[in-house]
C-alpha positions in Angstrom: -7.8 9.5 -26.2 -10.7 11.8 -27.0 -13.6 12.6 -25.8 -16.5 14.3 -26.9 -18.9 15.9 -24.9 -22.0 18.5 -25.3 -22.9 21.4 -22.5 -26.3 22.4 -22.2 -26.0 26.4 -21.0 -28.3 27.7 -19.2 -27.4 31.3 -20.4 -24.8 33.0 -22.3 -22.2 35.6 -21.5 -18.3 36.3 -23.0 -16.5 34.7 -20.3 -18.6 31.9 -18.0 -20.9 29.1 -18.8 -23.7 27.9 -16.7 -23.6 24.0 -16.9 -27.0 22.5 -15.6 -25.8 18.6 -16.7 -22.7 16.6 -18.2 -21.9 13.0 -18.9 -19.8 11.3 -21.4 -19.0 7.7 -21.9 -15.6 6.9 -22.1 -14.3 2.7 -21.6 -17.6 1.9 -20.6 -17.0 4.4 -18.0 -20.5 6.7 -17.3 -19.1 9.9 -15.9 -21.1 12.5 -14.3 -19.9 16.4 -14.4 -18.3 15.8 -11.0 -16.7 12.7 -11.5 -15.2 14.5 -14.8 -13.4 16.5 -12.4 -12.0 14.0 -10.6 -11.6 11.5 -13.0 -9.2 8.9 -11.2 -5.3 9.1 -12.6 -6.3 11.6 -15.6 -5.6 15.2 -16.0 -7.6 16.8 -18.6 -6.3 19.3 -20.8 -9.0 21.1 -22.7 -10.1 22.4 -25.4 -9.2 21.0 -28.8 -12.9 22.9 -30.4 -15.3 25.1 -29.5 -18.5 25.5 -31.8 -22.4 26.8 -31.0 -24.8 24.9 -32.3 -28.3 25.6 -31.2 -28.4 25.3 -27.7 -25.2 22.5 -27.9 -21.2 23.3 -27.5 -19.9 20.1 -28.2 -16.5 20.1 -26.5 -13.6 17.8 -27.3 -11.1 17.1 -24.3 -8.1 14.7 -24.6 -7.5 13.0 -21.6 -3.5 12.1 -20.3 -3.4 9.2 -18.0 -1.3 10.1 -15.2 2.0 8.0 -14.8 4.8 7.5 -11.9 6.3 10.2 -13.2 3.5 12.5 -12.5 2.9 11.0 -9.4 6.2 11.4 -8.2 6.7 14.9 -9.1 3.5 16.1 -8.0 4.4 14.3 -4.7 7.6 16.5 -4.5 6.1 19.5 -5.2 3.3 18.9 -2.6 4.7 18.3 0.2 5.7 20.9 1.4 2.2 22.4 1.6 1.6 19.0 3.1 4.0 19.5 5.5 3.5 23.5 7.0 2.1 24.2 9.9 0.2 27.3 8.1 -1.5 25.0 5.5 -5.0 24.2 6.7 -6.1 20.2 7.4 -8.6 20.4 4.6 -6.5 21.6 2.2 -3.5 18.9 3.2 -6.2 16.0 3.0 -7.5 17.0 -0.2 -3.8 16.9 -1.4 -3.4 13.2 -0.1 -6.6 12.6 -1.4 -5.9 13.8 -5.0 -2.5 11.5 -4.9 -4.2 8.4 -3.8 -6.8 8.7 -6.6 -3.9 9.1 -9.2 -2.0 6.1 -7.9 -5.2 4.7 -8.1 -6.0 5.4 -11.1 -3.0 4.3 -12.5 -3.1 2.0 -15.6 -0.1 0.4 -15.2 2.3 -0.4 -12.1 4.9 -3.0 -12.2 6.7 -3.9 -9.0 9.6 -1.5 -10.4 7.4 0.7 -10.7 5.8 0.4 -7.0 9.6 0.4 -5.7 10.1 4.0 -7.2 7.1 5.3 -5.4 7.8 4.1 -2.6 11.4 5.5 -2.7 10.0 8.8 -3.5 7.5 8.1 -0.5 10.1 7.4 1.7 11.9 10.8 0.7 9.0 13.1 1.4 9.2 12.8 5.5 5.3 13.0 5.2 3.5 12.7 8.6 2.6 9.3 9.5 -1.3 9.3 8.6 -0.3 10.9 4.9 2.7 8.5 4.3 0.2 5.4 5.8 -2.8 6.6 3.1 -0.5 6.8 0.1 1.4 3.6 0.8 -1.7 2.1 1.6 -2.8 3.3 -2.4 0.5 1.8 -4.0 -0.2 -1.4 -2.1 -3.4 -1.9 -3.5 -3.3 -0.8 -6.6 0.2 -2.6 -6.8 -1.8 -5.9 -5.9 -4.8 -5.4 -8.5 -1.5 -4.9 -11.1 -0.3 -8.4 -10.1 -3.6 -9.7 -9.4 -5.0 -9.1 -13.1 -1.5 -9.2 -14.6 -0.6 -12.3 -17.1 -2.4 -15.3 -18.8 -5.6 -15.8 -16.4 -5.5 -19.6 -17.4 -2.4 -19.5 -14.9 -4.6 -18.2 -12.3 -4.7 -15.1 -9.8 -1.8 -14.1 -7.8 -4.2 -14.6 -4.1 -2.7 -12.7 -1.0 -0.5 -15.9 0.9 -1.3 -17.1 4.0 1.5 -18.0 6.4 1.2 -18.2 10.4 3.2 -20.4 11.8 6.4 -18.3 11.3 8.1 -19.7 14.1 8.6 -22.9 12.2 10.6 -21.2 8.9 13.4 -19.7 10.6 16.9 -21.3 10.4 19.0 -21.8 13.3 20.9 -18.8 12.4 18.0 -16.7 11.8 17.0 -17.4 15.1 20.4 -16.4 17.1 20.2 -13.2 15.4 16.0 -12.7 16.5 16.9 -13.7 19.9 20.1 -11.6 20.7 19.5 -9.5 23.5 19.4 -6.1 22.5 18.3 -6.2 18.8 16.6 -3.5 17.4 13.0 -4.3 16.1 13.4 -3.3 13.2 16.5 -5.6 12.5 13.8 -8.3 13.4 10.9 -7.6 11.1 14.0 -7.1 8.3 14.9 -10.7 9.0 11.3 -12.2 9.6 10.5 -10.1 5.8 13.4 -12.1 4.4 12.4 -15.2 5.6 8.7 -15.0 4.2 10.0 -13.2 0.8 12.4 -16.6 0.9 9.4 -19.1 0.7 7.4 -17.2 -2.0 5.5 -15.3 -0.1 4.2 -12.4 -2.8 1.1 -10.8 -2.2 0.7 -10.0 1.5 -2.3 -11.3 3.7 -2.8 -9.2 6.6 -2.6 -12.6 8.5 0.8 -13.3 7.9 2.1 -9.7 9.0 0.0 -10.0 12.0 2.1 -13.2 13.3 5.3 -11.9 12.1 4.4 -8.8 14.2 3.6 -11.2 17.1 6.4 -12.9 16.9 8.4 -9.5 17.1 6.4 -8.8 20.3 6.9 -11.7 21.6 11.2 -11.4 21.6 10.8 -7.3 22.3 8.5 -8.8 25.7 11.2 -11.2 27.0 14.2 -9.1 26.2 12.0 -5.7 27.8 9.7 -7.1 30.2 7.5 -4.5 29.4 4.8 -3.6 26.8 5.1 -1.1 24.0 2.4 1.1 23.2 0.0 0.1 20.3 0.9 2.9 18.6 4.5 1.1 18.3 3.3 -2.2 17.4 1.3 -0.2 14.5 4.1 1.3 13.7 6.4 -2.5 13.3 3.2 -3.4 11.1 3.7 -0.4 8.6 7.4 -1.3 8.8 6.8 -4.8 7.7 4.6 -3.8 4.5 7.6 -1.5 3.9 9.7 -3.7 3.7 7.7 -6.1 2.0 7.2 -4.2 -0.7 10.8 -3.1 -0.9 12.6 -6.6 -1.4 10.1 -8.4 -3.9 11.5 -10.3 -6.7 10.2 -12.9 -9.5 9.1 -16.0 -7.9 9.4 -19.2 -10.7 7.9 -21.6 -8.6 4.7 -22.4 -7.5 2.7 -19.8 -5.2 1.1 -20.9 -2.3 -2.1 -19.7 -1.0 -2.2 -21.0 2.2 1.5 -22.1 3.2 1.7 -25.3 5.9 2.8 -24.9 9.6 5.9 -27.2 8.7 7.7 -25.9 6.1 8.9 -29.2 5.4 5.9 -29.8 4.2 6.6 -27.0 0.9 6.8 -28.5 -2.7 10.1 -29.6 -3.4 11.1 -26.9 -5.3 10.0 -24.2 -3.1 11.9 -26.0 -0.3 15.5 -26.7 -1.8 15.4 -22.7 -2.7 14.4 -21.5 0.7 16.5 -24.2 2.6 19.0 -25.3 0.1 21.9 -25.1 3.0 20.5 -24.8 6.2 17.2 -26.8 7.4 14.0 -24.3 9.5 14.0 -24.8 13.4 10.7 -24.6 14.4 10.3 -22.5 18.2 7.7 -23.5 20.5 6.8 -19.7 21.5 3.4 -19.3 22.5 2.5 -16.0 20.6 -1.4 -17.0 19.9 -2.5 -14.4 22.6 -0.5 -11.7 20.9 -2.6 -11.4 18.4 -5.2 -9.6 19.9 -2.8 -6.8 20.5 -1.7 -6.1 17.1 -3.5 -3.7 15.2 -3.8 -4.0 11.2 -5.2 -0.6 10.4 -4.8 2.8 11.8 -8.8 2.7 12.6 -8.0 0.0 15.2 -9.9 0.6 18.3 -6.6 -0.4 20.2 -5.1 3.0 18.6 -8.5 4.7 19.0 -8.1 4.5 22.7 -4.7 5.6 23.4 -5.5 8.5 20.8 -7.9 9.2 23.4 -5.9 8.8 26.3 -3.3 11.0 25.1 -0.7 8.1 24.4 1.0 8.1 20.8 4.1 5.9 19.6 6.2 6.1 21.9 9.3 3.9 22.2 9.3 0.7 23.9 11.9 1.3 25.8 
C-alpha cells in the first residue's frame, strides 16, 4: 500500500522540517499528522521519494500492516522494560499502550491466531494490569474477527447468554465441583468446558459472571469464609483465559440467549453436549452472589480494597 502525502514547511534547513499540517486519505480513513504516527497496527517505513516543488514535498510512505508475528516479537522484546523496576510508569504504559493498538489494529485474527497470542501472553509473566489490558485487546478484537467474519446472510456471531449454569452440569461434573478441597481453578476449568460443550462462543459478561458465582458459591461452603474481590477478579480473568484457550468450530446452531433447562436446547445441540450422560440441575441459591463479582478491574468493589490496602490475596 502507498501513500502519498504533501508537507507544507514552514522553513528550510539540511536536516529538519517544520510541519505546520498533514492529512492523507487512505481506506476512507482521514488521518491527521498525529494519528499518522499512531496509525493503529501499521508501521511505516518511509521514504520511497523525495522531490521540492514549490512550496510542496510530496512524500510517498508504504505502509506494513502489523501481524501476530510482529506482535508477538515485539511483546518479547518488551517486556522486559515492562517488567524493571528502573523503567518509569509512563514509559511501561505507553509500551502496553502501543501493543494494544497493534492487536487492534490487526486485519486479520483467526481463533488460531488469538491462541498464539495468548500463549505468548501467557509466557511474558507481565503484571496483572498489563497482562489484563492486552488480553482484554485480543478479546475484542478476536470478537469483531468473528463477529464480521463469513457470509452476513448467516448472521452475526452475538456474545451468548447463559445463566442458569447450575442446570448444565452432569452428575459427574458435579462430584468433581463439589469435592471438598478442589482448587478453583479446577472448577472454572470444568464450568469452561461445560459452556464451551453447549456452543457457547462468543462470551457475554453475563455468563462468566454466574459461572464465577457458582465458583463462589462451592469455595463459600467448603471455606466458610469470603475471598477478597481481588480473588474473585482474578477467577473472572481466569475464566476468559480459559475461554479463549479451548474454542473450537461449532456446526450447529448458536444460541443467543441459551434456556435455564438445557433440555430445552435444539436437538442437535443437545445429543452433542449430552450424548451419554443427561444435566442435573442444583438448586444453589447463587442470585445474591452476583453483586460480588466484579467484571472489570475499574469495579468499585476492587477500587475500595485498593484503597484499603487489600490486594488478591488467597482465600484461604
Amino acid at each position: 500500500m502507498f501513500i502519498d502525502i504533501f508537507i507544507f514547511p514552514r522553513g528550510l534547513r539540511a536536516d529538519r522540517w517544520f510541519i505546520s499540517s498533514l492529512e492523507f486519505l487512505c481506506e476512507e480513513w482521514l488521518l491527521t499528522l498525529s494519528s499518522l504516527l499512531h496509525f493503529p497496527g501499521s508501521r511505516l517505513s518511509c521514504l520511497k521519494s523525495v522531490t521540492l516543488s514549490g512550496a510542496l514535498l510530496p512524500l510517498t510512505f508504504k505502509v506494513n500492516m502489523t501481524s501476530v508475528s510482529d506482535i508477538i516479537l515485539e511483546l518479547d522484546e518488551c517486556k522486559q522494560l515492562i517488567v524493571s523496576p528502573g523503567t518509569s510508569q509512563a514509559v511501561k504504559d505507553a509500551l502496553i499502550t502501543s501493543l494494544s493498538s497493534k492487536i487492534a489494529g490487526l486485519q486479520t485474527l483467526t481463533s488460531q491466531l488469538a491462541v498464539q497470542l495468548v500463549a505468548a501472553l501467557e509466557a511474558s509473566n507481565l503484571p496483572q494490569q498489563h497482562y489484563d489490558t492486552l488480553n482484554a485487546a485480543i478479546n475484542t478484537r478476536l470478537e469483531d474477527a468473528l463477529t464480521t467474519s463469513g457470509d452476513t446472510k448467516k448472521g452475526c456471531l452475538k456474545q451468548q447468554v447463559l445463566v442458569n449454569i447450575c442446570a448444565y452440569p452432569t452428575a459427574e461434573e458435579w462430584t468433581k465441583l463439589l469435592t471438598p478441597g478442589t482448587d478453583p481453578t479446577d472448577l472454572i476449568t470444568i464450568l469452561v468446558k461445560i459452556v464451551g460443550r453447549v456452543g457457547v462462543r462468543s462470551l457475554h459478561e453475563q455468563t462468566c459472571k454466574w459461572a464465577i458465582a457458582l465458583v463462589l458459591h462451592i469455595i463459600l461452603e467448603q471455606t466458610h469464609r469470603w475471598p477478597t474481590y481481588h480473588t474473585i477478579y482474578d477467577w473472572v480473568l481466569k475464566f476468559k483465559r480459559n475461554f479463549d484457550a479451548v474454542k473450537f468450530p461449532w456446526r450447529h446452531e448458536m444460541l443467543t440467549v441459551f434456556p435455564d433447562d438445557p433440555r430445552q436446547l435444539p436437538a442437535a445441540v443437545y445429543q452433542v453436549a449430552y450424548a451419554d450422560n443427561p444435566p442435573v440441575t442444583k438448586a444453589f441459591s447463587i442470585t445474591y452472589l452476583g453483586d460480588h463479582i466484579s467484571l472489570r478491574s475499574n469495579s468499585a468493589l476492587l477500587e475500595r480494597e485498593r484503597q484499603a490496602g487489600v490486594g488478591g490475596h488467597p482465600y484461604m
